[in-house]
Structure formats: C-alpha cells, structure tokens
TISERO-680173 format. One line per 10 residues: number of its first residue (from 1); for each residue z, x, y of N, C-alpha, C. Coordinates in nm, 4 decimals. Example, Ala and Ser with C-alpha at 12.3 -4.5 7.8 and 13.67 -1.06 7.14 Angstrom:
<tises>
1 = 0.7800:1.3190:-0.5690:0.7800:1.2300:-0.4500:0.7800:1.3200:-0.3300 ~ 0.7080:1.2850:-0.2250:0.7140:1.3670:-0.1060:0.7870:1.2900:0.0030
</tises>
This chain:
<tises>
1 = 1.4326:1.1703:1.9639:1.3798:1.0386:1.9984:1.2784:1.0523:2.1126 ~ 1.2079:0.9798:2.1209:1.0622:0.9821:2.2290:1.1099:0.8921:2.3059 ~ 1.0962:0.9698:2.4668:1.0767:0.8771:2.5725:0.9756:0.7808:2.6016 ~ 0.8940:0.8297:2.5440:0.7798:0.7730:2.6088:0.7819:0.6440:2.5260 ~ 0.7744:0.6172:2.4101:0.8681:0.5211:2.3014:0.9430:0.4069:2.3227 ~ 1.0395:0.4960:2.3518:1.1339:0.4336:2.3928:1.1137:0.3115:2.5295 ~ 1.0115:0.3933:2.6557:0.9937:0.2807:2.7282:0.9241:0.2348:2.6876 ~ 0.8146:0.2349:2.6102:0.6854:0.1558:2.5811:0.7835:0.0102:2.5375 ~ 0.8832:0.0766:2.4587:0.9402:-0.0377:2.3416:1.0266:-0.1330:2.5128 ~ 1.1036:-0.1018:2.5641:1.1589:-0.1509:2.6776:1.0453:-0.2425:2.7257
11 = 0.9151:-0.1887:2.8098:0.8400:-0.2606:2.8387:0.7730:-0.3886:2.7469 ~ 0.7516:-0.3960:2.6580:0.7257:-0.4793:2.5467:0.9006:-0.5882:2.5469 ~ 0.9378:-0.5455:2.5169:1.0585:-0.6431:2.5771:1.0746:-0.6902:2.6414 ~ 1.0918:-0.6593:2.7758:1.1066:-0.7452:2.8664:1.0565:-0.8881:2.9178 ~ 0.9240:-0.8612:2.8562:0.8722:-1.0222:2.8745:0.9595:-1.1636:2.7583 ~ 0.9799:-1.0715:2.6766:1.1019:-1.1398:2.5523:1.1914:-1.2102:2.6500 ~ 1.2809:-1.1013:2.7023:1.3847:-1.1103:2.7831:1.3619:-1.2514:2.8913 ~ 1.2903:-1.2590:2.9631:1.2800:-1.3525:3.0532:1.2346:-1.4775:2.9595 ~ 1.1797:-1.4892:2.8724:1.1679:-1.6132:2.8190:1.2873:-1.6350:2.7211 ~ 1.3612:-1.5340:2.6931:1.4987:-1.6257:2.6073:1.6418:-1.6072:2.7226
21 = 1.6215:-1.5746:2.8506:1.7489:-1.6038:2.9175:1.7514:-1.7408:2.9071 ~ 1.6530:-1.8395:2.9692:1.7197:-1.9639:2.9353:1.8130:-1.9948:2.7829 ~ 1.7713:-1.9661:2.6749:1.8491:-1.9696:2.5370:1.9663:-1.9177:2.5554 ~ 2.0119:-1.7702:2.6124:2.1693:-1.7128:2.6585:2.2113:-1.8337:2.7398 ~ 2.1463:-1.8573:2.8770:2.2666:-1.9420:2.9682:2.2909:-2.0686:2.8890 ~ 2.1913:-2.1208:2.8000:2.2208:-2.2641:2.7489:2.3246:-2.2397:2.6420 ~ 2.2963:-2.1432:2.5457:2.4321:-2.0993:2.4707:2.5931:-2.0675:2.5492 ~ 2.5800:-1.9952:2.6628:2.7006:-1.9878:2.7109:2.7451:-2.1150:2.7558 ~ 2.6355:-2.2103:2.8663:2.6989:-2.3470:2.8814:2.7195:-2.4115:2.7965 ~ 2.6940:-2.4166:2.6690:2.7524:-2.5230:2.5341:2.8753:-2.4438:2.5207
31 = 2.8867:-2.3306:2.5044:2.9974:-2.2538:2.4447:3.1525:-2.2857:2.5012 ~ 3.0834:-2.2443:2.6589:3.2039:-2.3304:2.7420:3.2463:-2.4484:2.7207 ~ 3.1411:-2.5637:2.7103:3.1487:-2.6891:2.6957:3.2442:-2.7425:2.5627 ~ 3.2500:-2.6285:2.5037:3.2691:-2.6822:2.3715:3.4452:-2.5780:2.3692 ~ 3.4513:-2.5413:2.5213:3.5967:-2.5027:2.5012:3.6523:-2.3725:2.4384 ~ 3.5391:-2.2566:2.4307:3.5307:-2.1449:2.4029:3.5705:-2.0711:2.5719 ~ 3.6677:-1.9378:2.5573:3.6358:-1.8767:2.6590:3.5485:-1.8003:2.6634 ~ 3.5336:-1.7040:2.8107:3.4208:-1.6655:2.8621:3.4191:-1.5126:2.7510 ~ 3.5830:-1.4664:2.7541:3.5149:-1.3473:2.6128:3.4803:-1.3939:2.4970 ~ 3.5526:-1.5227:2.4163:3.4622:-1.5528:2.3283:3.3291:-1.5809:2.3208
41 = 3.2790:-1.6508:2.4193:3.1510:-1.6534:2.4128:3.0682:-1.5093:2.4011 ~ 3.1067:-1.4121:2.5015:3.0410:-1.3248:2.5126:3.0661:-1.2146:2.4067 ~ 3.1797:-1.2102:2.3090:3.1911:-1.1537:2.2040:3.1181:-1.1943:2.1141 ~ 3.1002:-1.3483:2.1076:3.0240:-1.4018:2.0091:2.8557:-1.3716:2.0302 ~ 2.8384:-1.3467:2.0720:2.6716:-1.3052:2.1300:2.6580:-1.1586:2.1065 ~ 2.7204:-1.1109:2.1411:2.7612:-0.9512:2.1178:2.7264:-0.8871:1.9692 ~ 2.8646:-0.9868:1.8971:2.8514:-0.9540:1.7696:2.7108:-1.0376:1.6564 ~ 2.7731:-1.1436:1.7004:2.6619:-1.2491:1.5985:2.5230:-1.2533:1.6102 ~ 2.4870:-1.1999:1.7781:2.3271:-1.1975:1.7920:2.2404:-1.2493:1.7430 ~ 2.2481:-1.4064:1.7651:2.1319:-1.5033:1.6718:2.1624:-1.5905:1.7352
51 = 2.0670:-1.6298:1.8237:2.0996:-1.7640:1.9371:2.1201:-1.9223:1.8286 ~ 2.0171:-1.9319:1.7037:2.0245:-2.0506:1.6999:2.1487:-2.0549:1.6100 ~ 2.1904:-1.9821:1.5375:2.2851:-2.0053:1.4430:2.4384:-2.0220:1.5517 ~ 2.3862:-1.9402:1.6754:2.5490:-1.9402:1.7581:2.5336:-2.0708:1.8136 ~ 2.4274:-2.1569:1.7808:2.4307:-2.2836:1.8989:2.5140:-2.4142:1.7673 ~ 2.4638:-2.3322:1.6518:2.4660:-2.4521:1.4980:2.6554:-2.3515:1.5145 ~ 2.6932:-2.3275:1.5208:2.8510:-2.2532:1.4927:2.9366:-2.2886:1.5850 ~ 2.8421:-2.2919:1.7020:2.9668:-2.3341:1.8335:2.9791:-2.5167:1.8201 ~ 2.9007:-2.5957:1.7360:2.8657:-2.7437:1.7163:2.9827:-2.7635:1.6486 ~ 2.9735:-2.6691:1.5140:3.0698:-2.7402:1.3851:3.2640:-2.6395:1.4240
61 = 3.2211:-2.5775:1.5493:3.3761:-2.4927:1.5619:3.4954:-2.6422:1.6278 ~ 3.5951:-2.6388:1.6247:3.6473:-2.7895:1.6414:3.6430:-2.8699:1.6221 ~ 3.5679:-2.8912:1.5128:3.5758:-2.9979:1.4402:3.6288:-2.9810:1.2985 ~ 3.7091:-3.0532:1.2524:3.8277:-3.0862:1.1007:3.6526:-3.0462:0.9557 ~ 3.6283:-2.9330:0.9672:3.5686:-2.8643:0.9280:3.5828:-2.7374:0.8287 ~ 3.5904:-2.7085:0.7184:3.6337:-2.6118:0.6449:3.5394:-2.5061:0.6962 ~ 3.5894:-2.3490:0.6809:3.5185:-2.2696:0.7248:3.4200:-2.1928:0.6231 ~ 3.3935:-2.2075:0.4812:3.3082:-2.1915:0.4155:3.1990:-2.2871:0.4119 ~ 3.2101:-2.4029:0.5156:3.0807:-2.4698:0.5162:2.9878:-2.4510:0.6525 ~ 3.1250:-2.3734:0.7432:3.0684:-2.3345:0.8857:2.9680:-2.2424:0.8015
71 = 3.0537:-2.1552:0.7662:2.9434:-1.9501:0.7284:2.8339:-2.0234:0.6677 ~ 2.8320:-2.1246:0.5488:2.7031:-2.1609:0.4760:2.5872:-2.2223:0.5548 ~ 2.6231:-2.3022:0.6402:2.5798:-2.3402:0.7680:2.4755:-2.2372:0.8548 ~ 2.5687:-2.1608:0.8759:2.4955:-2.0294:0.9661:2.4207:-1.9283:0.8387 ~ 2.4413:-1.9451:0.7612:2.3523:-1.8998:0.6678:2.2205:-1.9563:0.6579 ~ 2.2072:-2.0277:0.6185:2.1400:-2.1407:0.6006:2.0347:-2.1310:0.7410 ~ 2.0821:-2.1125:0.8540:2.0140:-2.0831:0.9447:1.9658:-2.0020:0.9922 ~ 2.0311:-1.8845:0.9187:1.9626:-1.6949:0.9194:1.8731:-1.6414:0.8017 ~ 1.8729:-1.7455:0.6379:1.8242:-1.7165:0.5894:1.6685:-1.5886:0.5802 ~ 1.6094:-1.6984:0.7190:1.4935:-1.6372:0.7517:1.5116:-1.4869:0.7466
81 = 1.5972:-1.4183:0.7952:1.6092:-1.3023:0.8545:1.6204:-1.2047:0.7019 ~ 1.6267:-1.2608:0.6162:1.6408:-1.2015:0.4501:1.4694:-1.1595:0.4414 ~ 1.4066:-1.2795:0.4454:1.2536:-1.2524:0.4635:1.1959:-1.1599:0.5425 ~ 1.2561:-1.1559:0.6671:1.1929:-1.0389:0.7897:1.2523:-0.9038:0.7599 ~ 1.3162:-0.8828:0.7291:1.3843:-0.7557:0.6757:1.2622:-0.7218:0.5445 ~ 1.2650:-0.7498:0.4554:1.1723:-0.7755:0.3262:1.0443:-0.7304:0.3677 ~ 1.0111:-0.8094:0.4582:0.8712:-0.7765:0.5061:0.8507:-0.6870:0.6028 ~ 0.9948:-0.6314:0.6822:0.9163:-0.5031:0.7677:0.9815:-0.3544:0.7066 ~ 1.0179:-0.4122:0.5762:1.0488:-0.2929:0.4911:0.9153:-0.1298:0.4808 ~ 0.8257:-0.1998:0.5171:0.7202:-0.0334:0.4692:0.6741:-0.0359:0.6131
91 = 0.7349:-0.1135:0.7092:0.7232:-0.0311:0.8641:0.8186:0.0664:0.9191 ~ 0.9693:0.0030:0.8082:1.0334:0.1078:0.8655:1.1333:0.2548:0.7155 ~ 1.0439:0.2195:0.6379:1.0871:0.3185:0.5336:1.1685:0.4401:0.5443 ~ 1.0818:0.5149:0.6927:1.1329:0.6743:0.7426:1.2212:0.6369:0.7985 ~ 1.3161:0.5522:0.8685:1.3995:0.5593:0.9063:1.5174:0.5918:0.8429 ~ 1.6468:0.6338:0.8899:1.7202:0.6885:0.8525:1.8612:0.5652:0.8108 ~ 1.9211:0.5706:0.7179:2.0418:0.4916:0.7159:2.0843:0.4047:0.8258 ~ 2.1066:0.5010:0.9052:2.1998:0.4730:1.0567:2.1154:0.3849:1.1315 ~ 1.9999:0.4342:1.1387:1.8641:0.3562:1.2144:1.8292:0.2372:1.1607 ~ 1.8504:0.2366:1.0245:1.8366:0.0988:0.9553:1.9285:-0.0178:0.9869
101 = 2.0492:0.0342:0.9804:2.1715:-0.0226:1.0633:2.1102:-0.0859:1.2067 ~ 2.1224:-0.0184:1.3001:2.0512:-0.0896:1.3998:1.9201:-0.1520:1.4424 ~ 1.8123:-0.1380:1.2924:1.6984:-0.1984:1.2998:1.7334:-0.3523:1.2705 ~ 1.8208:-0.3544:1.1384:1.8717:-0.4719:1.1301:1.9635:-0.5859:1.1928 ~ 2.0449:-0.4747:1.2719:2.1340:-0.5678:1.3363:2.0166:-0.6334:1.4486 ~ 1.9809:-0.5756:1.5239:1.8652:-0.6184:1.6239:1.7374:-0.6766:1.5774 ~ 1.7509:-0.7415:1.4436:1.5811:-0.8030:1.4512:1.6436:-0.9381:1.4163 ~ 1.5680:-0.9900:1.5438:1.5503:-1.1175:1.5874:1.4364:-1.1776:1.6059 ~ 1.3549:-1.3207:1.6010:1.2456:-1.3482:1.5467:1.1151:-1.2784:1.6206 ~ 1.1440:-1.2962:1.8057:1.0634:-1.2072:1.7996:1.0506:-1.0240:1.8355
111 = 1.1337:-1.0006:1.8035:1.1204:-0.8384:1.7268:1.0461:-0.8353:1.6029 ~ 1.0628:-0.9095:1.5043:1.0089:-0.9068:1.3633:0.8691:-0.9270:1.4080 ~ 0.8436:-1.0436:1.4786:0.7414:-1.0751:1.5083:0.6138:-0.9550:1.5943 ~ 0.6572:-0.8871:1.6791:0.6522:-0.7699:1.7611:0.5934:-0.6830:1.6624 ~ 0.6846:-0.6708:1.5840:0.6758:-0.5050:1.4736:0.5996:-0.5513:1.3594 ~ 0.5831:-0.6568:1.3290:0.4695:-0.6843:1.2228:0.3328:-0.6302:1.2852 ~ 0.3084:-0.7241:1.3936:0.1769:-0.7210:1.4884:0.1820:-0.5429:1.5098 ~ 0.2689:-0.4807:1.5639:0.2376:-0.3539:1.5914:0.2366:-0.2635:1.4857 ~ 0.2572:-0.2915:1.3709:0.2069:-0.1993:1.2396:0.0926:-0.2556:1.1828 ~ 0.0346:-0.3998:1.1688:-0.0901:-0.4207:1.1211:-0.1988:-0.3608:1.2330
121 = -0.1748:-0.3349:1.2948:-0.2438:-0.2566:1.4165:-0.2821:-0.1223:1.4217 ~ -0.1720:-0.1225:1.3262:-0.1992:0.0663:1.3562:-0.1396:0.1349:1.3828 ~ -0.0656:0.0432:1.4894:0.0474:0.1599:1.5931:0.1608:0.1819:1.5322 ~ 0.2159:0.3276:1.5417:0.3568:0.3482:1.5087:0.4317:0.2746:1.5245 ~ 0.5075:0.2655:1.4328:0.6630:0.2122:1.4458:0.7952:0.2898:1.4424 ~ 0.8066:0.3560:1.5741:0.9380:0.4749:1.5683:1.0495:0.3786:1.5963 ~ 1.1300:0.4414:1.5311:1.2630:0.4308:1.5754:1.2849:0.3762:1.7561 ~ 1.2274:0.4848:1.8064:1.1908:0.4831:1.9596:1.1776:0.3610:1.9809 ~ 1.0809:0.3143:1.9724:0.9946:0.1825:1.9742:1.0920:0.0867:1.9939 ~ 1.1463:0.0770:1.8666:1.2081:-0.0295:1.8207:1.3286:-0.0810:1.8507
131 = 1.3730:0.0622:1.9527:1.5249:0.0424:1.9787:1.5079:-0.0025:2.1045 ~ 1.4256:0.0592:2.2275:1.3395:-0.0013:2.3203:1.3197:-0.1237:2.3853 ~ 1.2322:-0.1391:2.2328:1.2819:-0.3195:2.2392:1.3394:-0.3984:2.2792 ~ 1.4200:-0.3595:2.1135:1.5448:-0.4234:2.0621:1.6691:-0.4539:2.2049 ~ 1.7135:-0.3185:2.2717:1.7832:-0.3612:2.3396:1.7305:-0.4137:2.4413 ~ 1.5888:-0.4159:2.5064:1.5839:-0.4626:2.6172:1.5724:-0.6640:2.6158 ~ 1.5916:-0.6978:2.5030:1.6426:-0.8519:2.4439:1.7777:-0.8133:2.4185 ~ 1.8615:-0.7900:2.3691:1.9802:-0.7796:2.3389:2.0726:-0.7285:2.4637 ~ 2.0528:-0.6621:2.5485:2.1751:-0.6410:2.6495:2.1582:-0.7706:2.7428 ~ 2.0220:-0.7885:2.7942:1.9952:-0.9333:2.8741:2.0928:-1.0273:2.8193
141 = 2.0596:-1.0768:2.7032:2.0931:-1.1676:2.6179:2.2737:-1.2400:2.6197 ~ 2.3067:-1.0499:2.6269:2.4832:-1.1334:2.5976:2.5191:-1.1635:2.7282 ~ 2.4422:-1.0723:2.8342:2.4857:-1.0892:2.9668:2.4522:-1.2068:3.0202 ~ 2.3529:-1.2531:2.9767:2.2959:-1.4179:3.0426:2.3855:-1.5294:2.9715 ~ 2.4591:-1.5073:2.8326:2.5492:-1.5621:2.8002:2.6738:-1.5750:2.8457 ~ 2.6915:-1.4874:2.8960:2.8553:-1.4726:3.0284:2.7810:-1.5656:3.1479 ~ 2.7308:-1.5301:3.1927:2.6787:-1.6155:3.3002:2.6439:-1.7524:3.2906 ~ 2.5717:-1.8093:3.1724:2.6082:-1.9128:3.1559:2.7090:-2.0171:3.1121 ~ 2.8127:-1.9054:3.0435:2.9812:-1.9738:3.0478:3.0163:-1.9792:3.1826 ~ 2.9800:-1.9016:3.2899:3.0363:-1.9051:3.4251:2.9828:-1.9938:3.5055
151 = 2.8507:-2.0515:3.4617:2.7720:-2.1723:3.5573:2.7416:-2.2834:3.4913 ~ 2.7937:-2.2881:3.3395:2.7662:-2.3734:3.2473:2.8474:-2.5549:3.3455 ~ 2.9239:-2.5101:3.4069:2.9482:-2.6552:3.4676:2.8898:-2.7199:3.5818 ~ 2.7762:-2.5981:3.6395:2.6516:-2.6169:3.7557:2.5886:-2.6967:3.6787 ~ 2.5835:-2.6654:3.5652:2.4722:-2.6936:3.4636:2.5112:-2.8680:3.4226 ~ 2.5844:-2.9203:3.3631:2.6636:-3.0507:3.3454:2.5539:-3.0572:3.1878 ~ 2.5013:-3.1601:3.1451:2.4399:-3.1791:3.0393:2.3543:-3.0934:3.0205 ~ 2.3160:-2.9644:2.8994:2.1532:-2.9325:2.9344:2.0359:-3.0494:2.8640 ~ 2.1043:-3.1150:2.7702:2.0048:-3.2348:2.7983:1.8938:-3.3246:2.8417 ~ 2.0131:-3.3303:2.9434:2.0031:-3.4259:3.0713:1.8175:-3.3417:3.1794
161 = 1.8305:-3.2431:3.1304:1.7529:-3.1484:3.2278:1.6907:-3.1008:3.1350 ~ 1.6477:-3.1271:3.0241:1.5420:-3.0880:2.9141:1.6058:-2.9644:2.8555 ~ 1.6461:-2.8659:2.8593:1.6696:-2.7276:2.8036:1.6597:-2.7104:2.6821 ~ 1.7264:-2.8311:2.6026:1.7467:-2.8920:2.4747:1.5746:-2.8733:2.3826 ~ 1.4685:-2.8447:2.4698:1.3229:-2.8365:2.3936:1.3241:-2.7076:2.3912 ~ 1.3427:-2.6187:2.5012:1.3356:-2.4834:2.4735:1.3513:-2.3675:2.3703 ~ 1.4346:-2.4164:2.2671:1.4487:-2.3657:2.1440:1.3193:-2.3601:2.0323 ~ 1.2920:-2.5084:2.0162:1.2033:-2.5071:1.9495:1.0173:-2.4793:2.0106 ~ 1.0250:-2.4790:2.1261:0.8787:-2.4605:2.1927:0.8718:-2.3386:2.1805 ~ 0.9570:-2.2367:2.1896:1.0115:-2.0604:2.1897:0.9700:-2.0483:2.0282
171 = 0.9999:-2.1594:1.9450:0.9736:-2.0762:1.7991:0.8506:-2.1376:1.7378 ~ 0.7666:-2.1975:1.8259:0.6527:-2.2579:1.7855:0.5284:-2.1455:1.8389 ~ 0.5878:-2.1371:1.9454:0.5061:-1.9967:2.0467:0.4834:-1.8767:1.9317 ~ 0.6163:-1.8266:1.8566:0.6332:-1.7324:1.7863:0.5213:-1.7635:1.6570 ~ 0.5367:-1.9053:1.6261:0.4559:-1.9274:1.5152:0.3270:-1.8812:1.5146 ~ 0.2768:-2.0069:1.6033:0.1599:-1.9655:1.6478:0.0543:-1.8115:1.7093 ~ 0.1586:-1.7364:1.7017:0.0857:-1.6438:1.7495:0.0261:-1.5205:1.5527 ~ 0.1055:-1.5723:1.4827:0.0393:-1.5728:1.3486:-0.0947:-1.6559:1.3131 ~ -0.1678:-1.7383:1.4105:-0.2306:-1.8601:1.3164:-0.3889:-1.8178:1.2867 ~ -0.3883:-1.6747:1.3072:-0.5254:-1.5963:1.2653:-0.5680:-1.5530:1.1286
181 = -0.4220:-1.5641:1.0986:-0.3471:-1.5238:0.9284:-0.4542:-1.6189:0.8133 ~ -0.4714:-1.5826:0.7216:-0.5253:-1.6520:0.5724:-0.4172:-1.7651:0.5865 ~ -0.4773:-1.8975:0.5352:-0.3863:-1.9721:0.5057:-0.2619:-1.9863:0.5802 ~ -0.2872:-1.9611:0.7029:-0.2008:-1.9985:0.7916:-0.1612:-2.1628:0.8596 ~ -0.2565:-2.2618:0.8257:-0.2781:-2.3689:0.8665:-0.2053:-2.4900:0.7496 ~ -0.2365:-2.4440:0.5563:-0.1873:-2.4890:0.5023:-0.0047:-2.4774:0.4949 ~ 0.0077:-2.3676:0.4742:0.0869:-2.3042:0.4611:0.1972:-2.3552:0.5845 ~ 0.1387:-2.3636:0.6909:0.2534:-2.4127:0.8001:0.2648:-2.5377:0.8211 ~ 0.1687:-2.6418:0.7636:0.1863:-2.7777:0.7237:0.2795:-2.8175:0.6555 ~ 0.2827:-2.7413:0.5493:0.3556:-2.7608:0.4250:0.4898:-2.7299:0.4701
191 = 0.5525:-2.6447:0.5330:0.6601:-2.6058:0.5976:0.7214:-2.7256:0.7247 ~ 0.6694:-2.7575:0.8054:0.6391:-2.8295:0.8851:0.7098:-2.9725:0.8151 ~ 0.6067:-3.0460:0.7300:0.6061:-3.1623:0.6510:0.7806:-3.1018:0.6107 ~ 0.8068:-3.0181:0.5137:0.9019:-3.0178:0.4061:1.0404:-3.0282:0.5147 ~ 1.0130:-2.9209:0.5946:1.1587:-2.9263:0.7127:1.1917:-3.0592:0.7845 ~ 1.0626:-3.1576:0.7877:1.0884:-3.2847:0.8045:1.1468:-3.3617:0.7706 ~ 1.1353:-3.3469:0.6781:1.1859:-3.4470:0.5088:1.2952:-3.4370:0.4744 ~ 1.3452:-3.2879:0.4852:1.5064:-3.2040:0.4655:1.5860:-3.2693:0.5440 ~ 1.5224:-3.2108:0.7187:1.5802:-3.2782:0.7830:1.6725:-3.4179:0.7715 ~ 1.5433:-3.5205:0.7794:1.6051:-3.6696:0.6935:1.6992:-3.7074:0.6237
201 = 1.6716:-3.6376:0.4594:1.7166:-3.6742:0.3629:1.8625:-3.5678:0.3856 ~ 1.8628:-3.4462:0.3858:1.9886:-3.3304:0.3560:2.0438:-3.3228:0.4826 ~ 1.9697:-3.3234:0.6500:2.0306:-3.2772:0.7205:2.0293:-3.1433:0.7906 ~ 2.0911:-3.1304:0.9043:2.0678:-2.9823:0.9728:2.1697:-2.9133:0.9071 ~ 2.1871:-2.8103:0.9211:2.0548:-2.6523:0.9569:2.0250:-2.6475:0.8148 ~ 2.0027:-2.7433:0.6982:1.9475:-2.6845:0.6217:1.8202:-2.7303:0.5701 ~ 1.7850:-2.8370:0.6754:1.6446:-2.8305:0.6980:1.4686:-2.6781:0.7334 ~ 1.6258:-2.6020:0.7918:1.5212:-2.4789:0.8398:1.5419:-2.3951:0.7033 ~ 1.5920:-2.3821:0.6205:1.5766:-2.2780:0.5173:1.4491:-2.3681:0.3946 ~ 1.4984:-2.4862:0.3892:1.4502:-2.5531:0.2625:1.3100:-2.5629:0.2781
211 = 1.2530:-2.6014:0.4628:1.1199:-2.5990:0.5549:1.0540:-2.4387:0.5027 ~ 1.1097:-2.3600:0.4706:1.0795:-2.2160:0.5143:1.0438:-2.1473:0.3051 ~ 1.1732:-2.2082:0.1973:1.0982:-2.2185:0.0844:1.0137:-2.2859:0.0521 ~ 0.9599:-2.3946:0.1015:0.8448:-2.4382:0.0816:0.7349:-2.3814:0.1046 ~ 0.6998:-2.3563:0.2066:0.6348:-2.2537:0.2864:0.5693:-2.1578:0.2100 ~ 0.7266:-2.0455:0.1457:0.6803:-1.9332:0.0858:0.6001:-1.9917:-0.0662 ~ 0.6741:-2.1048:-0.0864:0.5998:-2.1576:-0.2387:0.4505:-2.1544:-0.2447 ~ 0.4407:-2.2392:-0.1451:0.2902:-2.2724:-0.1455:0.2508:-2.1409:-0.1524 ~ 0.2519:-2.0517:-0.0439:0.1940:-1.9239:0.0143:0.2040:-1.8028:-0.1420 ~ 0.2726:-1.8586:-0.2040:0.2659:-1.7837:-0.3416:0.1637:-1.8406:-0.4314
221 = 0.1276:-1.9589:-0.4315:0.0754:-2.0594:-0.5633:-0.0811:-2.0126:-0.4913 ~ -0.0974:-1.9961:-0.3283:-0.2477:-1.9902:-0.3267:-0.3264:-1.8561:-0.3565 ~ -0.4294:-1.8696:-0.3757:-0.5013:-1.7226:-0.4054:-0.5237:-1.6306:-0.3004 ~ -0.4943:-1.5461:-0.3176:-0.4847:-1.4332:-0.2135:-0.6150:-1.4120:-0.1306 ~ -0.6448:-1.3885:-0.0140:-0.7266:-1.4038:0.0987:-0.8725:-1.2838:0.0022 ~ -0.9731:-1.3310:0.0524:-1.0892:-1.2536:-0.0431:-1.1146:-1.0546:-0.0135 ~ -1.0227:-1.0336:0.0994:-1.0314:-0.9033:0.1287:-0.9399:-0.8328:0.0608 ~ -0.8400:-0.9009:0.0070:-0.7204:-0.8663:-0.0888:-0.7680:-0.8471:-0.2502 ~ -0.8523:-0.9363:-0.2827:-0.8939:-0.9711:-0.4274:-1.0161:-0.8083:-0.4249 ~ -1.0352:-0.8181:-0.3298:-1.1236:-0.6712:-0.3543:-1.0954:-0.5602:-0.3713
231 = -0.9387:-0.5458:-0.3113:-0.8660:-0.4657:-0.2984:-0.7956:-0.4385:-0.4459 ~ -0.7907:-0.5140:-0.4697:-0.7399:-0.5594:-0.6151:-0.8156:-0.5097:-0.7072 ~ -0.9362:-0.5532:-0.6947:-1.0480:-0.5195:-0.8143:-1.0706:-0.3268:-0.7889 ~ -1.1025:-0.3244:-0.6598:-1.0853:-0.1456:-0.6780:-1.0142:-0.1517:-0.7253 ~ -0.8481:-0.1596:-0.7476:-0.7456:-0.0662:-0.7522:-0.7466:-0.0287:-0.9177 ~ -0.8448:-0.1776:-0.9515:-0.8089:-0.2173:-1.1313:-0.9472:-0.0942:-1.1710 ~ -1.0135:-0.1098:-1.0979:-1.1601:-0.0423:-1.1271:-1.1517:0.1449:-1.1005 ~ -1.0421:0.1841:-1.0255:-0.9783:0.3465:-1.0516:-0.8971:0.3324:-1.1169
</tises>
C-alpha cells in the first residue's frame, strides 16, 4: 500500500469530515432523544454507516412498527448506493475481493462523489487513496456520534436551531458539484419535480428512491452527449 496515497486520500477527507460532524452530533442527539444508548448509538454508526438512513431508522425504532417495513424503509433510502457501486465499478476493477469489501462498506455519497471526479481526471484510484479517505470520514463520524449522544441534551431541539437543513444543503452541495455534466440541468429537474410529488402523494423515504428512478429514466430516454455519439461512430467505423 502507498503512503503517499494513503495521505493524499486522508487529506482529501478531511474537509468531508468537518462538514458532516454536524450530521454525527445531530444523529447522536436524535438517537439519544429517541432513547437509544450511548453504545447503541455508536454501534449503530459503526456498523450501519449511512447518516440519512440512521436518522429515517432511529424515527420509525419505537414505534408499533413491523420490522420488514423499518429494513424496506432504510432501503429505500440506500437504494442510491446500488447505483454508486455500478458506476465506480471500472475505477475499482483491480482491486482485490477484500478491498472491495471495504470499498463498499465505506462509500458514502461523498466518497462516490470524490472517486468519480478523481478517475474522470485521470488520477489513480488505489486502494491507498480510497481507504485514506474513506476512513478519514468514517472514524470522525462514529466518534462525533458518541459525542453527540453525550451533548445531545446541550443541544434540546435541533430544530429549534436550524440543524434540521443541514442534511439536505450537504446533498445539494454534492449535487451540484456534477452540474458541468451533459444534461445535467434536465435530468435534475426531473428528479427534483418527481421526489416532490412522491414525497406528497407516497411519502418519506420513498420519495428519495422513486426522485432518483426518474432521474435515471429520463437520463436513459435522452441522446447521449455529441462527444459520445462520435465515439460511437468510430467504434462502429473499426
């Protein structure tokens, strides 16, 4: 494994890190709030590693709730992560079984996001890199989640004190930093509009999956960007 890698990938993280501690302490103060202890919480972060699905799980836990509609629930809200896997499949091909294992457990939106940008680029994608990263969001993460079970009652509503926007301004940031993309403008309308509508009519969290097939629909039905169609025509023309 490469050091040098390895910190690059650390350094590239860390700015992650400071913009999703608020997301850990607000997860640990709901967690508490909601009557979880301080190892559950912090087991649950540990293992589950997906802030929004642990915020949609810790909602429907205590409540006269069957537990195949909790998991569908949190499905429903990880879906995405079926797609990001899919798509950083030929960044990380050479990796090994084991490495795949921990590429996956650790990609979170923006890791995926990270490692797209750094292979359309050019730049390697080692193992190194990625683990780098990966943990330098992931050890922060569970630890800012203990801490916010431990100050979650400093805290009283996060509400009350806005925190409650931080989720979604964090995944709009992420969006947007795609919007250079072909058909990036329709395409996220259409997503946008549809998760609206879901919302409404079906309800959470399965507003974010149904928002997200729409999305890919459109992004299938339109014609492929004109540097692609050329690409195309060589490939037909050797």
């Amino acid at each position: 494994m490469s050091r040098a890698n390895f910190i690059d990938g650390l350094r590239g993280g860390f700015p992650i890190t400071v913009a999703a501690a608020p997301f850990g302490a607000l997860f640990g103060a709901l967690a508490a709030d909601h009557g979880m202890s301080l190892a559950e919480l912090t087991l649950m972060s540990a293992t589950v590693y997906a802030g929004a699905s642990q915020m949609v799980g810790i909602e429907l836990f205590g409540h006269d709730i069957q537990a195949w509609l909790i998991v569908a629930s949190i499905l429903a809200v990880n879906f995405r992560h079926v797609l990001y896997s899919a798509a950083l499949a030929p960044y990380v091909k050479h990796f090994t079984p084991v490495q795949k294992f921990f590429t996956f457990f650790l990609l979170v939106d923006p890791q995926f996001a990270e490692t797209v940008k750094r292979g359309e680029a050019g730049k390697p994608v080692t193992f190194a890199w990625y683990l780098g990263f990966g943990l330098a969001i992931y050890v922060p993460w569970v630890i800012v989640s203990l801490i916010g079970g431990l100050l979650g009652s400093f805290i009283g509503d996060p509400k009350s004190i806005g925190l409650d926007i931080l989720l979604p301004a964090y995944f709009l940031g992420i969006v947007l930093d795609f919007r250079h993309r072909d058909n990036f403008l329709p395409v996220s309308l259409v997503s946008a509009v549809a998760s609206i509508i879901a919302y409404r009519y079906v309800g959470s969290p399965w507003h974010v999956s149904l928002g997200a097939a729409a999305g890919i629909l459109l992004a299938a039905l339109l014609p492929p960007p004109p540097h692609e169609q050329e690409l195309e025509t060589d490939l037909h023309e050797v």
